[in-house]
N, C-alpha and C positions, 0 to 999 in steps of 0.2 A: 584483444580489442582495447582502446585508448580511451580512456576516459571522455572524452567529446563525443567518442564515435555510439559509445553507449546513449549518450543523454541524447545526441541528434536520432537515435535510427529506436528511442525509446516511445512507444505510441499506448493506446488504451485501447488492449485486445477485448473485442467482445463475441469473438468466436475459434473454439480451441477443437484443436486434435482429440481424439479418444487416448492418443499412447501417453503413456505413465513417465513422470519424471523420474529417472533415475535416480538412486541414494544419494552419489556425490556430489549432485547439482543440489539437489535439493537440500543438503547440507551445506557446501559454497553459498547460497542465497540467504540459507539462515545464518550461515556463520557472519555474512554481512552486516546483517541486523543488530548483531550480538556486537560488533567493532564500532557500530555507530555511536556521536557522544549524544551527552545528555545533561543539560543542567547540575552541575555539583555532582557529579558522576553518580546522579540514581535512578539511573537504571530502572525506571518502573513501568516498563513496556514488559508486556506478554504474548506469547504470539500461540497460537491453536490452530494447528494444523490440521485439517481436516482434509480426507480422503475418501473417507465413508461414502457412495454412491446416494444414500439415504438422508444422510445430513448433509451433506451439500443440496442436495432438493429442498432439503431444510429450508436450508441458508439463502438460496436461490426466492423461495418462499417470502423471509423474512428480509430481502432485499427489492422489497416490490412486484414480483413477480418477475424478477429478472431474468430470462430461464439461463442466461449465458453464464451464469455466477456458478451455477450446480454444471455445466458443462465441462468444467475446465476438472483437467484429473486432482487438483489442490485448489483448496480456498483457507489463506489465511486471514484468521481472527484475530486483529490485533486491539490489544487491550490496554490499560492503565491501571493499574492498583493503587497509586497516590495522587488523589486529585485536587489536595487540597494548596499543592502550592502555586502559587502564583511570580510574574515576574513583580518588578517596585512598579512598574505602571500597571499590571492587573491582569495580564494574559497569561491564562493559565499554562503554566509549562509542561503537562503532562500533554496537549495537544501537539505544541512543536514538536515534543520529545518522540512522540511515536511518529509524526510525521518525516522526521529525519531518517529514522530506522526504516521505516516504510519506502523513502524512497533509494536508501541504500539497495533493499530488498528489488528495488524497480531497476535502479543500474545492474545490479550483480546479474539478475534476470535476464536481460535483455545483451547480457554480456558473455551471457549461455546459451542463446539463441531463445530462450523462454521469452513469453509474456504476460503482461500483467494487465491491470486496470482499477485504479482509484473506486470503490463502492464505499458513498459515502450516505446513499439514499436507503436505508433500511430499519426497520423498527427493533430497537434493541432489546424489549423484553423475549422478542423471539427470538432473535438471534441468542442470547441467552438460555432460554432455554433447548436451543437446538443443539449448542456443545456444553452444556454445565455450567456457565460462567454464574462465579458465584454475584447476589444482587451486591455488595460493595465494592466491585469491580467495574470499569465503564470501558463498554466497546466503542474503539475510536473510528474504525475501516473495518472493510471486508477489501481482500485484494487475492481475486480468483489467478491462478499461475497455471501457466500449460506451454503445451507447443500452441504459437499461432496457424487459426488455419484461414486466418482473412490475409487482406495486403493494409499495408497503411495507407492512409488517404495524406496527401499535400497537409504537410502542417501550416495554418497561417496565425504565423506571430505577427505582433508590431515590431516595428522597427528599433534600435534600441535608443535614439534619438528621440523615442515615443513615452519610455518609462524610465530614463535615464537623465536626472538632473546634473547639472556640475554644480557642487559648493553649494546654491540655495535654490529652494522649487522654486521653479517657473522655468531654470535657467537654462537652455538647451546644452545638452551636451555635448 
């Protein structure tokens, strides 16, 4: 699969198959995460992989009651261990950082035939303690991985003319 064909055919599954993802996939997707950069190359994403039938209800739980989140046969906890640096204008870079990782994790996925889904709505002391995460740690995502067992619905983006300046805003592209 080509890189385009990934990020076009890549959607937020919210309803998965029962079957279990294989070892190799499920290493290829992590191994993605693990190639992804990262600010001054550190590397301060964490990722907890949970499979536990139990703790994914967990997690499902401390995701709003999302029941699809504990559906899916893996739900990755992805984490930050250093949060205290920032860019020079103030955005913390341990967000970007794991969200780059994260969506490596979404292309390699979706480039397995897997998918995924952005869970960004849940309460983190639960979700803490549903897989151990120690309190000086901060959970960034939840991103439930499975076989899809929905279809995707019509993506509707803008146009690129929409979010696309030339040289200075306002400018059409």
């Amino acid at each position: 699969m080509q890189v385009m064909d990934a990020i076009s055919g890549r959607y937020s599954v919210r309803k998965y198959e029962s079957k279990a993802i294989e070892a190799d996939k499920l290493l290829r997707v992590l191994e993605a995460a693990r190639l992804a950069p990262s600010a001054g190359n550190r590397q301060e994403w964490r990722f907890v992989v949970v499979r536990d039938e139990g703790r994914r209800r967990a997690l499902a739980q401390a995701a709003n009651g999302q029941a699809f989140v504990g559906e899916a046969p893996v739900v990755i906890v992805a984490c930050a261990v250093d949060t205290e640096v920032n860019t020079p204008s103030g955005v913390p870079l341990f967000a970007i950082d794991v969200a780059i990782a994260l969506e490596h994790i979404a292309l390699q996925a979706t480039s397995k035939g897997l998918g995924t889904c952005w869970i960004g709505a849940f309460d983190e002391a639960k979700v803490k303690e549903a897989v151990g995460i120690p309190e000086d740690v901060r959970v960034v995502e939840l991103m439930p991985l499975g076989y899809p067992a929905d279809t995707p619905r019509a993506k509707q983006r803008k146009a690129l003319n929409e979010i696309v300046m030339d040289e200075l805003w306002g400018t059409a592209w």
